[in-house]
N, C-alpha and C positions, 0 to 999 in steps of 0.2 A: 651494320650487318645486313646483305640480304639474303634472304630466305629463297629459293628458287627450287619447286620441288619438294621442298622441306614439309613431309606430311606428318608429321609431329606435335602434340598442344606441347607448347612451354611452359615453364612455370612462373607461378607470380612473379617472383622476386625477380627470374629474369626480367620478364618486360618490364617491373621496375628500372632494374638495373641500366636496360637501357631504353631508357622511352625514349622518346624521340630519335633515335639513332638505330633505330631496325626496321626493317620494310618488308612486307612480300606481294607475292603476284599471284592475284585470282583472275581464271579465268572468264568473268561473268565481269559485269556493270552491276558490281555492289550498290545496294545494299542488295539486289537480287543476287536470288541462289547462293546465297550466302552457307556452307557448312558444306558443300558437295565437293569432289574431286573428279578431275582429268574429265575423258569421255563423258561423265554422269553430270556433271554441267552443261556443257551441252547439247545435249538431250533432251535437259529438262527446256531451256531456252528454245528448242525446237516445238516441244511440244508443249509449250506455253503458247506458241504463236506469238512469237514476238520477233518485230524487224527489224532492231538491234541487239548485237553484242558486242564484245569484245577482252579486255581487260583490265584490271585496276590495278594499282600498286598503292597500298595503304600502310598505314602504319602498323606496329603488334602491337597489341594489347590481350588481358587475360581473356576475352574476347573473341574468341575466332571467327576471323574476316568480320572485324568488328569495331578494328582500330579508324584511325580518321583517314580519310581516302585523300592521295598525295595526286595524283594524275591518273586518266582513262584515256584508253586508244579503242574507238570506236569502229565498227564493219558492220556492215548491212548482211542480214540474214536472207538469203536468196529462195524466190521458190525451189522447192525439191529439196536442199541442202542436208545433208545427213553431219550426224555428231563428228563423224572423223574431216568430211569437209570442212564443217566450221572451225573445229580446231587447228586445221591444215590454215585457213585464215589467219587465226588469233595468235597461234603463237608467234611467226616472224614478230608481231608488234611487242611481245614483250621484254625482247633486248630496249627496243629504244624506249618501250617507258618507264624502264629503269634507269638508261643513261638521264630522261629529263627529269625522273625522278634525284636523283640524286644533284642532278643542278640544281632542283628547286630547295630541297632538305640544306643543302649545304652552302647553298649562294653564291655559287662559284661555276664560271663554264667547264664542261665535261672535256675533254680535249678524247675524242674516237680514234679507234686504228687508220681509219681511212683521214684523220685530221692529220694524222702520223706517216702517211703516203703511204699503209698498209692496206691491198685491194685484196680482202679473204676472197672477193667471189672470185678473180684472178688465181688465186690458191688455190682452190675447190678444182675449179674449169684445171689446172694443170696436174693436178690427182688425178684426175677421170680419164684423164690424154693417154695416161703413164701409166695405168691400171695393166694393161693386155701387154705391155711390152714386163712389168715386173713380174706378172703371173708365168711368162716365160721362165723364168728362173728357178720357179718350185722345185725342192728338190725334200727328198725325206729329212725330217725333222724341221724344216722351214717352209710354212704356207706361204711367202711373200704378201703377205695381204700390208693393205696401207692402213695408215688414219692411228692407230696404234700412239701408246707415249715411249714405246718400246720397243723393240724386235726380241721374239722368242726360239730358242734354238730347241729341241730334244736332241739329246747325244744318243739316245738307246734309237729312237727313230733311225736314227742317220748309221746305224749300226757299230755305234762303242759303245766300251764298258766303262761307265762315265767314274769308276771307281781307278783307273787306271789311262785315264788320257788327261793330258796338260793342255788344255788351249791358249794357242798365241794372239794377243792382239796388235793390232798394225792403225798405223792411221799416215794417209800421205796425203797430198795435193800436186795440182798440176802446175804450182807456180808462175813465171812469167806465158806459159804456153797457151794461159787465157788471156794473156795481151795480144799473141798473135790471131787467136780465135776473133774479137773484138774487131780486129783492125782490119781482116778479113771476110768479115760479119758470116764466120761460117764454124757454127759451137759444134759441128755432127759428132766428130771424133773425139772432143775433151771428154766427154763420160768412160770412152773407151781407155783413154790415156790413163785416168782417173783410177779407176779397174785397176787396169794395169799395175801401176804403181803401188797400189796397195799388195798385191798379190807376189811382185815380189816379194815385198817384205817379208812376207809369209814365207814363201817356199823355200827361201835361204835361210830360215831356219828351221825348217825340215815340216814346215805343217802344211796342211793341204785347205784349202781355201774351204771355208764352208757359207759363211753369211755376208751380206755387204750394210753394213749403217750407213748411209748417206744423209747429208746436209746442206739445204743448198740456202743460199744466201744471196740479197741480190738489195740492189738499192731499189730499183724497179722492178719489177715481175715483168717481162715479155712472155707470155705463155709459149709462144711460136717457139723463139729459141728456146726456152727452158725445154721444152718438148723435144 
């Protein structure tokens, strides 16, 4: 089990339950600043005058931040450095000291998204690209905003009476027509294609297009074409 976030004390039995098998992530170099959260740790490490921080992953116990310390990721506390700066440090390192955490608990290599040919920061970079061209599409009851696990509609926004409208759903593809895009190495119009295709679907059965769900899927991220 990890803990991430998790501002909660547990109960005995739990950490009973699973000792050795639950981990969390403080932002300090336990044993210092042990019992404080978020901002208010680093603060204090600011004004302790100290020129390390960073973070620990340790074990739970009844204990808080008090369990046996499994790995640290260290950073240098810089002149000037304010609490949001050094947080703005520390956190990137607590994904990986969970991933070597959990190599080390388990004795087993971690296998990462990018060991998977999965490049989130390629991800990111192709959200940010596509941002201003989705925002184009805003319409009442749909903000287009990204990053979501979902897309939200309001019916009354978009002007129905959500008591008396049937919504259709459509889902298509461009099929072979992304062999010709490929071979061509020219993707401009498959989104447009894409669209398209969906939208009939719709309007042949008398509905009028309101949202688009997209999904894109790719063995490699090219940001360039994806964009």
């Amino acid at each position: 089990i990890l803990l991430i976030g998790y501002m909660r004390i547990l109960s005995g039995s739990f950490c009973d339950f699973w000792s050795g098998r639950c981990i969390n992530v403080h932002p300090s170099l336990l044993p210092k600043h042990a019992g404080g959260m978020d901002l208010a740790v680093h603060q204090a490490v600011i004004d302790a005058g100290e020129t390390e921080s960073g973070c620990t992953i340790h074990e739970v116990t009844e204990e808080v931040d008090g369990g046996p310390i499994v790995i640290q990721k260290v950073v240098k506390v810089e002149s000037g450095e304010t609490a949001e700066s050094l947080k703005a440090k520390i956190q990137p390192l607590e994904g990986k000291a969970f991933v070597d955490a959990i190599g080390k608990v388990c004795g087993k290599e971690v296998i990462s998204y990018a060991d998977a040919g999965v490049d989130i920061e390629a991800g990111n970079e192709l959200v940010e690209i596509i941002k201003p061209a989705c925002k184009d599409t805003r319409r009442p009851g749909c903000d287009a905003d990204l990053g979501g696990f979902g897309g939200l509609f309001d019916l009354a926004a978009a002007g129905y009476d959500s008591a008396n409208t049937v919504l259709i759903g459509a889902t298509d593809g461009v099929g072979t027509k992304l062999r010709i895009a490929q071979a061509t190495n020219n993707h401009k119009y498959v989104g447009i294609d894409l669209v398209a295709m969906c939208v009939n679907d719709l309007i042949v059965a008398g509905g009028e297009p309101l949202f688009f769900l997209d999904y894109y899927a790719t063995g490699r991220l090219a940001v360039e074409e994806a964009a």
